[in-house]
C-alpha positions, 0 to 999 in steps of 0.5 A: 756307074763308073767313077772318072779317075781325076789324076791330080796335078800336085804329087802325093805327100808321104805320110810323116809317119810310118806307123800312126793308129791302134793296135792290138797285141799280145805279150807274156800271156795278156793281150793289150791295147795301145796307140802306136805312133811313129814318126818317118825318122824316130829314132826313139820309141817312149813308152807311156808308164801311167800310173793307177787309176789313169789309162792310155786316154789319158789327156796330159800324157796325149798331149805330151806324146803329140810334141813329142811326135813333132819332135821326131819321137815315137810313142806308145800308149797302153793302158796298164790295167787291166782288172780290178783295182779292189784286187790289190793293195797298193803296193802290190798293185805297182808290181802288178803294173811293173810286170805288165810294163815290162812285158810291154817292153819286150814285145816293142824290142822285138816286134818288127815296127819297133824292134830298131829304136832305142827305148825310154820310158815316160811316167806320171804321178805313181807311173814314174814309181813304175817305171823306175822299178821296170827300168831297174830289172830291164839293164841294157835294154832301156836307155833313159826314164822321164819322170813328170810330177811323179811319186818315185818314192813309191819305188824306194827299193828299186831306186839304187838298183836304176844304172841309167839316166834319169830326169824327174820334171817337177813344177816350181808350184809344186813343193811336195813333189819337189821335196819328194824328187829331191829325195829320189834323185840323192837316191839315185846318184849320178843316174839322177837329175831335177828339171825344176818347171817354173810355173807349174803345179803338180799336174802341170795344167798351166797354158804350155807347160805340157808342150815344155814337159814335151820338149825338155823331154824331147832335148833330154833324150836326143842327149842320152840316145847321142852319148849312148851312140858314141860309147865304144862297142865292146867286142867278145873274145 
């Protein structure tokens, strides 16, 4: 039986992304699994640094790429572990989850759906540990680091070594934390700076501080991507 072709009265829609589903990928060796998301006009690609024990699935940091999405920002979440958690030790188990962050890095920068757009990480709890530590071997290649309720402490050797802007966004109801990202952020320098959330415990679970996390996130980075456009481009001899 053939289907009657109806051609419809109102144009087709572009699609506002380029690029919006799973995708598989290989990277120094190991193969990974992510949720790719681009908006039609990024111009910024964040990528997701979760921390241990947590995943790609994870339901803050989806709720935080889909305002960022909104915002224009594309997003990839992959979940960094990838064997036994009872294999490491804890402060082995973060270098393991650096090393995979980093190769992560590299296959964005150059893989022809994403190797244009500037790069910046987002990292929760211990995955802001591991994202500073990967921000601070990866020089020139990532433009800024976001930090939600993170354990940058956890990253104490890699703090002074980060040359790049750094925002840590910390609940009001969350004095711990705080007290911790203060700390980091005197260790950063000028690389460093607080957002302090009012209202918001540490996992942020109160009605739309995730969508504010997202748009703080969202205004800070357009700064950083607009200061690094302006610096002049220093030609070799």
């Amino acid at each position: 039986m053939k289907k009657k072709l109806v051609k419809s009265e109102e144009p087709a829609q572009s699609s506002p992304y380029k690029y919006n589903s799973e995708i598989h990928f290989s990277a120094d060796g190991n193969h990974y699994v992510g949720d790719l998301t681009i908006p039609t006009y990024a111009r910024m690609i964040v990528i997701f640094s979760h921390g241990i024990g947590s995943s790609r699935h994870s339901v803050r940091n989806h709720k935080v790429a889909y305002y960022l999405n909104k915002r224009g920002v594309a997003t990839l979440l992959v979940s960094l572990e990838t064997v036994d958690q009872s294999l490491f030790s804890h402060g082995h188990k973060i270098q393991y989850l650096v090393d995979h962050l980093r190769a992560i890095t590299r296959w964005v920068r150059h893989n022809t759906l994403t190797h244009t757009l500037a790069i910046a990480y987002f990292g929760a709890s211990t995955g802001a540990a591991i994202a500073l530590a990967a921000a601070a071997h990866e020089k020139g290649i990532v433009s800024g680091v976001v930090c939600r309720g993170g354990r940058p402490d956890l990253a104490m050797e890699e703090l002074r070594r980060v040359q790049i802007p750094v925002l840590l966004i910390v609940g009001s109801n969350d004095p711990e934390g705080l007290e911790l990202n203060e700390w980091a952020a005197a260790h950063l320098g000028r690389a460093g700076e607080i957002m302090v959330i009012e209202g918001a415990s540490h996992l942020f679970e109160e009605r739309r501080k995730l969508k504010e996390v997202a748009f703080i996130t969202a205004d800070w980075l357009d700064k950083v991507l607009k200061k690094q456009e302006e610096q002049p481009v220093v030609m070799a001899h």
